[in-house]
C-alpha positions as CSV (number, residue, x, y, z in Angstrom):
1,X,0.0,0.0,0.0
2,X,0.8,3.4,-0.7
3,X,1.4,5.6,2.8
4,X,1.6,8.8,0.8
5,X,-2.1,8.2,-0.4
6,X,-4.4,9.5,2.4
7,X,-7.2,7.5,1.3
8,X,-6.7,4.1,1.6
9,X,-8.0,2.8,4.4
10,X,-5.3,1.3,6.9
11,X,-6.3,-1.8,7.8
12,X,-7.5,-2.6,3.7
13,X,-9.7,-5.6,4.7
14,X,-11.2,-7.4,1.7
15,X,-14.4,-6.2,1.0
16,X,-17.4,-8.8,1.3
17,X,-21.4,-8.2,1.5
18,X,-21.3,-6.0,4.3
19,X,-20.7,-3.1,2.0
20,X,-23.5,-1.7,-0.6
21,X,-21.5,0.6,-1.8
22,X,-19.3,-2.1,-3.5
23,X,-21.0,-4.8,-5.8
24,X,-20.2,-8.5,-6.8
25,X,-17.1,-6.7,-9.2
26,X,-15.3,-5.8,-6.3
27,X,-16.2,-8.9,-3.8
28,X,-13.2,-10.2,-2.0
29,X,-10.6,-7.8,-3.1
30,X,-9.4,-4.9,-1.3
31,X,-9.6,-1.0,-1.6
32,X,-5.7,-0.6,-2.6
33,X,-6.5,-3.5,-5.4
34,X,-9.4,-1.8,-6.8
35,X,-7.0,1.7,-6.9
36,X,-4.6,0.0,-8.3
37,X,-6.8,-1.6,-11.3
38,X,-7.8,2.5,-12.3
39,X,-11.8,1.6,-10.9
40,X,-13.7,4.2,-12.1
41,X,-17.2,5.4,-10.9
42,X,-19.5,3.7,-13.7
43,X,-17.9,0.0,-12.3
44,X,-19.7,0.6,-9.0
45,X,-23.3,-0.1,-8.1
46,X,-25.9,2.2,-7.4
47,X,-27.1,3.6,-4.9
48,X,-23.8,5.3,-4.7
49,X,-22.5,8.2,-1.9
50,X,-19.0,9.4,-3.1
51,X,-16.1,11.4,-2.1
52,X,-14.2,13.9,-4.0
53,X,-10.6,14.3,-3.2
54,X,-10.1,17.6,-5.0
55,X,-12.5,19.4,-3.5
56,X,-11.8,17.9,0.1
57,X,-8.2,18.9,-0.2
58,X,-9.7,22.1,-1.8
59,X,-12.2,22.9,1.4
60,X,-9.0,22.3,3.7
61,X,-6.7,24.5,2.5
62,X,-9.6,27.3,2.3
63,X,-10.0,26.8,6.3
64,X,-6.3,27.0,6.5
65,X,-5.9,30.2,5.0
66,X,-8.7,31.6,7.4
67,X,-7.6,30.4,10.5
68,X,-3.5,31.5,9.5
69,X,-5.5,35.3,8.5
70,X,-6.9,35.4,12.4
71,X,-4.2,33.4,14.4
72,X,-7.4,30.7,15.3
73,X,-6.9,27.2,15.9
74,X,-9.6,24.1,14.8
75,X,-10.6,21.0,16.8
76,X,-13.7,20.2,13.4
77,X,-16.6,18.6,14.8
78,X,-16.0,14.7,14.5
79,X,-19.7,13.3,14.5
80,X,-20.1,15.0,10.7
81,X,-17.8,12.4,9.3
82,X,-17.5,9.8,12.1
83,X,-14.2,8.9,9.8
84,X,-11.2,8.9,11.4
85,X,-9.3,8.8,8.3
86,X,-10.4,12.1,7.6
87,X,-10.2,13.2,11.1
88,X,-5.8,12.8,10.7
89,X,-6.1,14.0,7.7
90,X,-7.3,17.7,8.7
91,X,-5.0,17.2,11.9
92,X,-2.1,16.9,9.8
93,X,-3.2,20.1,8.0
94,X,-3.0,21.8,11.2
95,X,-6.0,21.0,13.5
96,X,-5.6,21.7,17.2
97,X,-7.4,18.2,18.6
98,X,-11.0,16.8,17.1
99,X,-14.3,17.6,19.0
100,X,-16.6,14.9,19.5
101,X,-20.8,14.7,20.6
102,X,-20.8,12.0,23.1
103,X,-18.7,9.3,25.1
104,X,-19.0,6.6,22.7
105,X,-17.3,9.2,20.1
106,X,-14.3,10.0,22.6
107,X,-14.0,6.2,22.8
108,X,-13.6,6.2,19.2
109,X,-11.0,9.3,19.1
110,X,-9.1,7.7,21.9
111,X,-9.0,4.8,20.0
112,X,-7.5,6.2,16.7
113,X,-4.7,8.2,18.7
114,X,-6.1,11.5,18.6
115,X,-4.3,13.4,20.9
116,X,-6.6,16.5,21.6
117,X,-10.5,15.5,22.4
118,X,-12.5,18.2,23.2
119,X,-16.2,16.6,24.4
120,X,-19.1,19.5,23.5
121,X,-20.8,18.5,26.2
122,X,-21.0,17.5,29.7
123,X,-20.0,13.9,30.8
124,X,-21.7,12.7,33.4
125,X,-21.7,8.4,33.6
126,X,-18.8,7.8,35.9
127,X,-17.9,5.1,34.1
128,X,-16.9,7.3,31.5
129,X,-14.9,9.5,33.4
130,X,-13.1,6.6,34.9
131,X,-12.4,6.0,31.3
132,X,-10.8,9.1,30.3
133,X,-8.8,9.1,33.8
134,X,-7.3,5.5,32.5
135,X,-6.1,7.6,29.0
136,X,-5.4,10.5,31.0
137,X,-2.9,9.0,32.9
138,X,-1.8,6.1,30.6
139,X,-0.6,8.7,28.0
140,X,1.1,12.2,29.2
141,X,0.3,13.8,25.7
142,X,-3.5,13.0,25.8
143,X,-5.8,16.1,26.4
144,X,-9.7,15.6,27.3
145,X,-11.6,18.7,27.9
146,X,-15.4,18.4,28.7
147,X,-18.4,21.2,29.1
148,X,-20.6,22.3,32.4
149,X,-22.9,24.6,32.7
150,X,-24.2,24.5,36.5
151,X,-22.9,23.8,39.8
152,X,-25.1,20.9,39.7
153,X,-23.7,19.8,36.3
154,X,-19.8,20.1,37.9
155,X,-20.9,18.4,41.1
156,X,-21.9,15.3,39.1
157,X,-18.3,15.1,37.2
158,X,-15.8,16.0,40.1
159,X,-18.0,12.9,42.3
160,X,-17.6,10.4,39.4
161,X,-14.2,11.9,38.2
162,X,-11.4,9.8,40.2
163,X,-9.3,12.3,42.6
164,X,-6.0,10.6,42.0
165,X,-4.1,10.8,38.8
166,X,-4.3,14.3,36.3
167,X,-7.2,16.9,37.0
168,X,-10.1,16.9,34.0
169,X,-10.1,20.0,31.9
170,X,-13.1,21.5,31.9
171,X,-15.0,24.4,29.9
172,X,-17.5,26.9,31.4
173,X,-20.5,26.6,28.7
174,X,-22.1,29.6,28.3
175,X,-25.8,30.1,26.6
176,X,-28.6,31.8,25.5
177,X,-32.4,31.8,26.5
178,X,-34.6,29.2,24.6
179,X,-31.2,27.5,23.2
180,X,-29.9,24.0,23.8
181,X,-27.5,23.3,26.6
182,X,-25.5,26.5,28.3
183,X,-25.6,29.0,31.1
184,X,-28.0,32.1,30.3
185,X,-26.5,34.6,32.6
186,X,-22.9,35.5,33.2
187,X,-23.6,35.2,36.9
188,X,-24.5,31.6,36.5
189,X,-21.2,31.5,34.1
190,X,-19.3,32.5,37.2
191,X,-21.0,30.3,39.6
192,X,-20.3,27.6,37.6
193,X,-16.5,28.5,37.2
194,X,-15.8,29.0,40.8
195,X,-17.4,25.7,41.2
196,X,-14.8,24.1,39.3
197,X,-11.8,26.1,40.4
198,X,-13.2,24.5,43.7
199,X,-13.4,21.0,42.9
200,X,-9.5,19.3,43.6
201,X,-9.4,16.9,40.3
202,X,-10.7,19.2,37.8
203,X,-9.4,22.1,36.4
204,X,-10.7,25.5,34.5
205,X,-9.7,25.6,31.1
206,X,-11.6,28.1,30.0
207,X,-15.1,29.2,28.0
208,X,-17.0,27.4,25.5
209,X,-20.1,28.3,23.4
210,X,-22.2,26.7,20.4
211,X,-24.1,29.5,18.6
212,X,-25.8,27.3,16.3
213,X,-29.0,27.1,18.7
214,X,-29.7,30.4,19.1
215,X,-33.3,31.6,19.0
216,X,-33.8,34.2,16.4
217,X,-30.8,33.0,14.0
218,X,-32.6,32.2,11.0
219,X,-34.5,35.9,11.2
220,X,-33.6,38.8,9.0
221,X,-31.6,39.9,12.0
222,X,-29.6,36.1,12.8
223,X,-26.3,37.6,12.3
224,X,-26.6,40.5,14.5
225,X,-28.1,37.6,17.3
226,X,-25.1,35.6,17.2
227,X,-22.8,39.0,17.8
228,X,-24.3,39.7,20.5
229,X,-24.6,36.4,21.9
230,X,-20.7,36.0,21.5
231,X,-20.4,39.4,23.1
232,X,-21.5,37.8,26.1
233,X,-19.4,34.7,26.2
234,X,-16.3,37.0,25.9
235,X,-17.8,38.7,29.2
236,X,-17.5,35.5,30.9
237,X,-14.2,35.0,29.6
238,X,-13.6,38.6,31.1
239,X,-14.8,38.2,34.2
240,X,-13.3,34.9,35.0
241,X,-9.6,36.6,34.3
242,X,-10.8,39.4,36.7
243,X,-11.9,37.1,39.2
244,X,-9.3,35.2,39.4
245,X,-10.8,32.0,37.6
246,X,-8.5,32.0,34.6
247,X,-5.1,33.5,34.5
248,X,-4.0,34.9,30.7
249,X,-0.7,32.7,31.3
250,X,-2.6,29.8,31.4
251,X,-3.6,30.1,28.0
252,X,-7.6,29.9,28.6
253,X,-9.6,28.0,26.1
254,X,-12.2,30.2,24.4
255,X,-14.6,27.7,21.7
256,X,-17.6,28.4,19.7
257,X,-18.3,28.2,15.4
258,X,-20.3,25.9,14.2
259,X,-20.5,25.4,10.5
260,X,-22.6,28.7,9.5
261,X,-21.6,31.3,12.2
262,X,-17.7,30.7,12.7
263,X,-17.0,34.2,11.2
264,X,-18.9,36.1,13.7
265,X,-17.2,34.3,16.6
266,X,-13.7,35.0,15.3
267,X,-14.5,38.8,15.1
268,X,-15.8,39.4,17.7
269,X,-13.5,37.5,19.8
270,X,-10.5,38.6,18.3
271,X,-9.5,41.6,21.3
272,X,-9.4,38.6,24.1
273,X,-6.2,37.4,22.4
274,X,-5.2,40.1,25.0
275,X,-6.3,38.1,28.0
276,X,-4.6,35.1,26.4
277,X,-7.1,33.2,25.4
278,X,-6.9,30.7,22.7
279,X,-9.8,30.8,19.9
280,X,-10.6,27.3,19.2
281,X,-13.4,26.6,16.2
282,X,-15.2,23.6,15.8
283,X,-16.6,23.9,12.2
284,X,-16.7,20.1,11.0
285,X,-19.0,20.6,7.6
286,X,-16.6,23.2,6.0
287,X,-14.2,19.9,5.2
288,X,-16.9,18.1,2.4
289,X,-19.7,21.1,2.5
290,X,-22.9,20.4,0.2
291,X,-25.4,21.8,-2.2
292,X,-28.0,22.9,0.9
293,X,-28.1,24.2,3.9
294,X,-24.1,25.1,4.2
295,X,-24.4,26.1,0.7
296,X,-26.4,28.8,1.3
297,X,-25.1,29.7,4.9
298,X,-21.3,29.0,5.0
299,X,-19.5,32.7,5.4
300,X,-16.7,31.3,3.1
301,X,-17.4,33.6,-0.2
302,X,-19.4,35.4,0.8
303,X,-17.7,37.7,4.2
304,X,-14.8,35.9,4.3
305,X,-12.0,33.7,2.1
306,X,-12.9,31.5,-1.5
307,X,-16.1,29.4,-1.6
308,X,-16.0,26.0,-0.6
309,X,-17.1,22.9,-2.9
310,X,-19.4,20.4,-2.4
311,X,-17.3,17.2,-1.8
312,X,-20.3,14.5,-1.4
313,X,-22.0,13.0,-4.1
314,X,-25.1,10.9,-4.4
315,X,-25.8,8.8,-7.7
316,X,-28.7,6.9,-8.6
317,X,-30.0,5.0,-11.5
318,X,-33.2,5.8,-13.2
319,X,-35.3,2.5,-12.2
320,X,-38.2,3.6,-14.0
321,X,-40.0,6.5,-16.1
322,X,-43.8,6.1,-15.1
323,X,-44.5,9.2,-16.9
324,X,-43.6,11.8,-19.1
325,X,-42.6,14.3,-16.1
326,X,-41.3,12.0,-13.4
327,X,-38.0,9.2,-13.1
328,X,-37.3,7.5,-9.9
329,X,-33.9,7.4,-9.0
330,X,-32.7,3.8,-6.7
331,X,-31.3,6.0,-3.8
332,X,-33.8,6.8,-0.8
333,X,-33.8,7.8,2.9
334,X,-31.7,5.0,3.4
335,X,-29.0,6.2,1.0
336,X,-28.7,10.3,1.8
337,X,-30.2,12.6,4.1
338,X,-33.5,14.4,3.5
339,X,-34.2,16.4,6.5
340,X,-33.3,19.9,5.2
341,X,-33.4,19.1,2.0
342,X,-33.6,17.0,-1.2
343,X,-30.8,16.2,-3.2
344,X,-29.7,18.4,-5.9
345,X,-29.9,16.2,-9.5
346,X,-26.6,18.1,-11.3
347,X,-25.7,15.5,-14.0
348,X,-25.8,12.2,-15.7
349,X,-23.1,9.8,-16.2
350,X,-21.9,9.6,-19.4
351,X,-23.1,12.3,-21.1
352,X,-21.9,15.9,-22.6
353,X,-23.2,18.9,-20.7
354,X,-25.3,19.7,-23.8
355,X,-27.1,16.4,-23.2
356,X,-27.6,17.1,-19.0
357,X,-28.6,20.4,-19.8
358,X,-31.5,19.2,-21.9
359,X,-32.3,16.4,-20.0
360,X,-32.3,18.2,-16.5
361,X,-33.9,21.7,-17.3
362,X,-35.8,22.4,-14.1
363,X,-35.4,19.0,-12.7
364,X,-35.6,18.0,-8.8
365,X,-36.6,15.9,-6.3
366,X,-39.6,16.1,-4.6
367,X,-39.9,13.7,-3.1
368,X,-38.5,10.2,-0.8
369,X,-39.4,7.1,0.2
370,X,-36.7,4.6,2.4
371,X,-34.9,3.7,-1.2
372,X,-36.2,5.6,-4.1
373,X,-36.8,9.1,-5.0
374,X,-39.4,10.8,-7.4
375,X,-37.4,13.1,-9.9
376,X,-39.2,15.8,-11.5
377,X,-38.5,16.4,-15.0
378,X,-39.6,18.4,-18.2
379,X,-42.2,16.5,-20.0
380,X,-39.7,16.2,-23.1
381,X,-37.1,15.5,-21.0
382,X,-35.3,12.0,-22.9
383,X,-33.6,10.5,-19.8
384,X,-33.8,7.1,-19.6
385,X,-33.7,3.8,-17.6
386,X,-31.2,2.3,-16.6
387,X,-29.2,6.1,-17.0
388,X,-27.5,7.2,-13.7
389,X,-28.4,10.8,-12.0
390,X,-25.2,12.3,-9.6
391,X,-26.8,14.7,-7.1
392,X,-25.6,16.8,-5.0
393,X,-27.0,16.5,-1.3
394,X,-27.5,18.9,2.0
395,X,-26.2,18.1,5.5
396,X,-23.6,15.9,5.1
397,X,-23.6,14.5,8.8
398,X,-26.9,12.6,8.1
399,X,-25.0,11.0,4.8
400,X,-22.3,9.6,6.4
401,X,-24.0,8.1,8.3
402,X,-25.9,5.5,6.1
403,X,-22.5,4.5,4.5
404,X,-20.1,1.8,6.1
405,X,-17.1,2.5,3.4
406,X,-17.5,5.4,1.1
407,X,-15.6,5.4,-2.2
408,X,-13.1,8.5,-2.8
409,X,-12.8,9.8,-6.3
410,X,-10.0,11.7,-7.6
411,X,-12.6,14.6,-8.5
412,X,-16.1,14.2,-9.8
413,X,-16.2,17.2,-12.7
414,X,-15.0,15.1,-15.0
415,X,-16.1,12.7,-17.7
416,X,-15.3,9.7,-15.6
417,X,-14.2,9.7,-11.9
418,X,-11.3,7.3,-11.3
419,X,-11.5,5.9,-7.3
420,X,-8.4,6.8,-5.4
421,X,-9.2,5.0,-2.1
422,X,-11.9,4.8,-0.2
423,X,-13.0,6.0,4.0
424,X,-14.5,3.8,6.9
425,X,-17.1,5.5,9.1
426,X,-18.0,4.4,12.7
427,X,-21.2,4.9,13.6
């Protein structure tokens, strides 16, 4: 195998049934072996989800040149891809650690050597603290940093955290009113700090935020909402230096960005620098964006750097053509997401873009069942059966995780995408 080539998978186990998106072509060989016979796209099955290295590697060095603009650091969101092949991939190009949504996610990070795990949340089971004390203390280099935001919440960690062996890092989450999880006054914000300066085996690392939840954020006035909101976590940052909490030389954690907002939150934290705080982002859809939601409300091209390109691909065959205006394509709910919104169709394999052009004019989903979906089209549209549609989709987290192995091509814009490897998700 190739170590230079970041996708193939490490372990390269011969693929078998357990993967649809390989078909009885590629039964019993292995990823590197289909790389190294030049597979191309039209020898796989359908329903199909692909990757496209270009624009992956693309979307990476965009973030790169942001974060090196304003002196930020990244620790993406983990749960989008649940692939830890990707997850070295963007530490290699820089990332401070990898965030992760739950316990069972650490486990995962932990287990792949990730050396930086930032939990957005609060951990609570003490059997999983007990598990993070064992890494803790088994590796020197590790760092584990979970959320609280009460008293009560610290009171459950520092009882089921052990009180021997390295303090737990922990992150004063601040929030808004009507939002998910979070603190909604900075005097709670404090409360809960000086509850964790008090407790002996955990530590203050600093502030955390997610600005994703906020009420009001999809309103005329949602960006002017999330200023202010991250106006107020730099307060608590603020107050916790003057108090005492947090000391500049410690280097305090300051995290918030989501996927949408992440601009807002480097502005208008940029003057805390001052009180030495480290601004940590956890964008995680920025790496394969998509032709939906983070299309339409990514700040990349629009107030700051290049625009990103949709790195996830959907493909589907036309099954059947029950009527002049409508084709159903073989991919369903099982196959890509659909809760905020349907795929995109964008072209058809094997033809010129005279030919999609004609065949697609005003063509879309609208609608889904569990494996097909219904594909509007022109009345004199000519596309046929057994033809295969590549769409683009939106949310990318609910993609992954319907896929086991998803093929990576070496870029999808051309006439035919040869596979360069291929990424494992744990889900």
């Amino acid at each position: 195998m190739d170590a230079t080539n970041h996708w193939l998978i490490p372990d390269d186990q011969r693929i078998d049934w357990r993967s649809k998106a390989f078909g009885p072509g590629q039964l019993g060989r292995t990823i590197g072996d289909l790389v190294a016979d030049q597979t191309v796209v039209s020898d796989l099955p359908t329903p199909l989800v692909t990757l496209d290295a270009a624009a992956l590697e693309y979307n990476i060095e965009v973030m790169a040149e942001f974060l090196n603009a304003g002196d930020l650091l990244l620790a993406p969101h983990g749960k989008t891809t649940m692939a830890p092949q990707l997850w070295h991939r963007q530490l290699r190009a820089g990332a401070w650690g990898i965030t992760v949504a739950t316990p069972w996610q650490m486990r995962v990070a932990v287990q792949h050597a990730v050396p930086t795990i930032m939990h957005a949340g609060a951990m609570l089971a003490p059997g999983d603290l007990a598990f993070v004390a064992r890494h803790l203390d088994a590796d020197p280099r590790a760092r584990v940093l979970v959320w609280a935001d009460s008293p009560a919440v610290v009171a459950v960690i520092a009882h089921g955290f052990p009180t021997s062996g390295r303090k737990l890092e922990v992150l004063v989450e601040r929030g808004g009113p009507g939002a998910r999880t979070g603190a909604r006054t900075l005097e709670e914000s404090l409360h809960t700090a000086e509850a964790v300066a008090a407790a002996p085996n955990l530590t203050l690392a600093g502030v955390s935020a997610w600005e994703g939840s906020l009420v009001g954020t999809s309103g005329p006035n949602g960006r002017d909402v999330v200023a202010r909101f991250c106006d107020g976590v730099a307060d608590t940052l603020e107050s916790a230096v003057q108090n005492g909490l947090l000391s500049p030389d410690d280097r305090p954690v300051l995290t918030g960005g989501g996927s949408a907002y992440f601009d807002i939150v480097a502005e208008r934290w940029g003057r805390l620098r001052g009180l030495g705080a480290q601004i940590v982002l956890r964008s995680g859809c920025y790496l394969t964006h998509d032709d939906g939601g983070y299309a339409k409300s990514s700040p990349f091209g629009r107030t700051v750097g290049r625009p990103l390109r949709a790195a996830l691909h959907a493909w589907g065959q036309v099954v059947s053509r029950p009527e002049s205006g409508l084709a159903l394509l073989n991919f369903g709910k099982r196959d890509v997401t659909f809760d905020s919104a349907f795929p995109v169709p964008q072209a058809i394999r094997g033809r010129d873009e005279t030919g999609i052009d004609a065949a697609l004019a005003g063509a879309h989903i609208s609608e889904a069942n569990d494996q097909h979906s219904y594909l509007r089209l022109d009345p004199d549209s000519d596309l046929k059966v057994g033809e295969v549609v590549r769409c683009g989709i939106a949310h990318p987290c609910l993609t992954f995780d319907k896929w086991t192995v998803i093929p990576v091509l070496d870029r999808t814009d051309v006439a035919e995408p040869r596979m360069i490897g291929a990424v494992r998700t744990i889900f």
